[in-house]
C-alpha positions as CSV (number, residue, x, y, z in Angstrom):
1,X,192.2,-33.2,68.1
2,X,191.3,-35.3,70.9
3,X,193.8,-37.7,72.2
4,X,193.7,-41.5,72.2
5,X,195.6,-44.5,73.7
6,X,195.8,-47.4,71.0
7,X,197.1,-51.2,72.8
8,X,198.8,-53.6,70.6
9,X,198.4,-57.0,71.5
10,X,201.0,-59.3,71.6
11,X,203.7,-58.1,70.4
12,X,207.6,-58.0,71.2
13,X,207.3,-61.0,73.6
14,X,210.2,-63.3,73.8
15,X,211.5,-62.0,70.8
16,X,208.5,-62.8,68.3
17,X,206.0,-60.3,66.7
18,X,209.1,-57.9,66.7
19,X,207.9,-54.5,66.6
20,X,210.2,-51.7,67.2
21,X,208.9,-48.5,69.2
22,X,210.5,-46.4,66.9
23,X,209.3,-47.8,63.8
24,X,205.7,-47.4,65.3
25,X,205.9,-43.9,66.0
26,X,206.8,-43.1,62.7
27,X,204.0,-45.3,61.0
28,X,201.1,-43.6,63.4
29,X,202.4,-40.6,62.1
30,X,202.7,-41.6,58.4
31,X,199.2,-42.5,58.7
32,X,197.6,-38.9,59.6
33,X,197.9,-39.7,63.4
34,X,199.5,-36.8,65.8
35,X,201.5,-36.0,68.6
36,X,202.5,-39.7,68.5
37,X,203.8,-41.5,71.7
38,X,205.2,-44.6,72.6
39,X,205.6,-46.4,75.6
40,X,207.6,-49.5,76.4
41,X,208.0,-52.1,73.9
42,X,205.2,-53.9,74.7
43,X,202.6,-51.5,72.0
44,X,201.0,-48.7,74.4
45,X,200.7,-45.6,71.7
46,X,199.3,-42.7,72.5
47,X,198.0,-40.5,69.9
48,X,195.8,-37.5,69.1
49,X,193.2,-38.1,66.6
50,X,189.7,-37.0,65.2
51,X,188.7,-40.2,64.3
52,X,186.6,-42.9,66.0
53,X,188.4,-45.9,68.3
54,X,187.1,-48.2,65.6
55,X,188.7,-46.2,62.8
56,X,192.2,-45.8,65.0
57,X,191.8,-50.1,65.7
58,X,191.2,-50.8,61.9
59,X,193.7,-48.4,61.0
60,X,197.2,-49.2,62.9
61,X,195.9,-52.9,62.2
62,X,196.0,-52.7,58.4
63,X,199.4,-50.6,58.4
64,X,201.4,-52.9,60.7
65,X,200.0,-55.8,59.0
66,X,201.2,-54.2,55.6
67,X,204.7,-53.5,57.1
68,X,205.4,-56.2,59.6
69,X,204.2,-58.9,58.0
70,X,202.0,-60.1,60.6
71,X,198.1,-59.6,62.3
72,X,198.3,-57.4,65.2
73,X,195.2,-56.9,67.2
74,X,194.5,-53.0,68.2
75,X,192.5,-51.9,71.4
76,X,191.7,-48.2,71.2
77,X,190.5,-45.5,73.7
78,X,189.5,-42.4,73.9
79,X,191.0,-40.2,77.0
80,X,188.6,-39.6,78.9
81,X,187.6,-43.4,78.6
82,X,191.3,-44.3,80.2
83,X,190.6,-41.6,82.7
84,X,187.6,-43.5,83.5
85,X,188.9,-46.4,83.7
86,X,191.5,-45.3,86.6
87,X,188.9,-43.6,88.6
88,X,187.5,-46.9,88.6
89,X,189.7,-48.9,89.7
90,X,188.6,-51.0,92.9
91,X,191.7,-52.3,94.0
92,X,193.6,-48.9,95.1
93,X,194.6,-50.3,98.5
94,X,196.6,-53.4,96.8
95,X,197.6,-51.1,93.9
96,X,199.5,-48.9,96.0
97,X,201.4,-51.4,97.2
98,X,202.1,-53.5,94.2
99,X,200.7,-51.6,91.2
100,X,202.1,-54.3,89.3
101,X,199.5,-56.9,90.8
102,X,196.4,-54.8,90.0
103,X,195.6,-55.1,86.0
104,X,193.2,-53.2,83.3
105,X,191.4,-55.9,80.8
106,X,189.7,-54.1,78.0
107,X,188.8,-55.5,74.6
108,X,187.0,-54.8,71.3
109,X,183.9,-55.8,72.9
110,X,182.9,-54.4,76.4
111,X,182.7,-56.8,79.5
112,X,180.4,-57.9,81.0
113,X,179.2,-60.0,83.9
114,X,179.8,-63.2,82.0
115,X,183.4,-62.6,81.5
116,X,183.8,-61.9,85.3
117,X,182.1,-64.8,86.3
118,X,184.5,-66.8,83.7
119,X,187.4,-65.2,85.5
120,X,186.5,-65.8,88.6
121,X,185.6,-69.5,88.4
122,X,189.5,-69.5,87.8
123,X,190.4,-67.5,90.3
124,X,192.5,-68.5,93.1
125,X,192.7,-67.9,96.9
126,X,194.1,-64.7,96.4
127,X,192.9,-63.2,93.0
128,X,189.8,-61.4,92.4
129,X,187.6,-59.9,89.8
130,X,185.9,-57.1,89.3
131,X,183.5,-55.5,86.2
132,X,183.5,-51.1,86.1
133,X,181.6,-49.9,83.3
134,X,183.2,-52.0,80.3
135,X,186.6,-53.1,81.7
136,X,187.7,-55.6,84.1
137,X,189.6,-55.3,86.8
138,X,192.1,-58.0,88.0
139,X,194.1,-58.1,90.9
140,X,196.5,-61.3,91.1
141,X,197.6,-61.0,95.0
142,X,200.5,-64.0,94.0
143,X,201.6,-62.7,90.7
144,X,200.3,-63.6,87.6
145,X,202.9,-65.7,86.1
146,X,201.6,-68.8,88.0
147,X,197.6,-68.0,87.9
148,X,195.1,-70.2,86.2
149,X,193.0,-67.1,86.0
150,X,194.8,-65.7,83.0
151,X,194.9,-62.0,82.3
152,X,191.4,-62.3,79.6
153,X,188.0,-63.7,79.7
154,X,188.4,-65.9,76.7
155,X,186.5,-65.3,73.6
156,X,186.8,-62.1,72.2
157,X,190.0,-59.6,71.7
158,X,191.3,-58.7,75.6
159,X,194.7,-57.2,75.9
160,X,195.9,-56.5,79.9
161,X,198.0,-53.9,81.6
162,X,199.2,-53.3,84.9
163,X,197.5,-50.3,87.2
164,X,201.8,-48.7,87.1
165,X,201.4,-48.7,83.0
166,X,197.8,-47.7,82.9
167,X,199.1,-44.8,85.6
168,X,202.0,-44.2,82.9
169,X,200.0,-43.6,80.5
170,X,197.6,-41.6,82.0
171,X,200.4,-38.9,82.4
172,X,201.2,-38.9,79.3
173,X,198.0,-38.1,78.2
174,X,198.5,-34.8,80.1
């Protein structure tokens, strides 16, 4: 089976969406999904499967819509994708010093140039932008917390993570 990384959007912040790492694992499994991971509350799963990304999104959405009660948007990816993704990151010198200023923005649909020029027209002094393949790269050289940026393009589904938690996961993948 070939593993995956599945990215729940939006869940388990201040205290809404509430969906328990635990209770996750267990479901991905329920569901035919193997060697079932979690990592930190905020919905990284990683998971081995023969199915498509499409059929791992539309899956985990209808199951933790059916036991949480609410719509959860799923970003999935193969291995090899995340690997690629990593190896493509522009922003190694400002990740090694603050990984957790450099971040991964993928969605359902792929980026593309529009997106970054969206971002970037937002952009402060000290952020940047850049497109690899069909992710964005963001690097937010102030934090994020304060940037009119934003960690997504916009329209579409785009769920973030920092260059530490992509590296995280990575491992894990291993």
């Amino acid at each position: 089976m070939t593993k995956h990384i599945a990215l729940l959007r939006g869940i388990n912040v201040g205290g809404h969406r509430r969906v328990p790492m635990s209770e996750l694992r267990v479901l991905t499994e329920e569901v035919g999904f193997g060697d079932v991971r979690t990592y930190v509350a905020s919905g990284n799963v990683v998971l081995a499967s023969e199915h498509t990304c499409d059929v791992i999104e539309s899956t985990l959405e209808q199951v933790i819509e059916q036991r949480f009660g609410f719509a959860v948007d799923v970003v999935a990816r193969s291995a090899a994708q995340w690997t690629g993704y990593l190896n493509s990151n522009p922003f190694v010198a400002e990740g090694a010093r603050e990984p957790n200023l450099v971040m991964l923005c993928i969605g359902k649909q792929p980026a593309m140039e529009g997106h970054a020029a969206s971002l970037r027209e937002r952009a402060g002094d000290n952020e940047r932008v850049e497109l690899r393949g069909d992710a964005l790269w963001l690097y937010f050289g102030d934090g994020s917390g304060r940037s009119k940026m934003g960690l997504g393009p916009g329209a579409g589904t785009w769920t973030t993570r920092n260059l530490r938690t992509v590296r995280t996961i990575h491992d894990m993948l291993r």
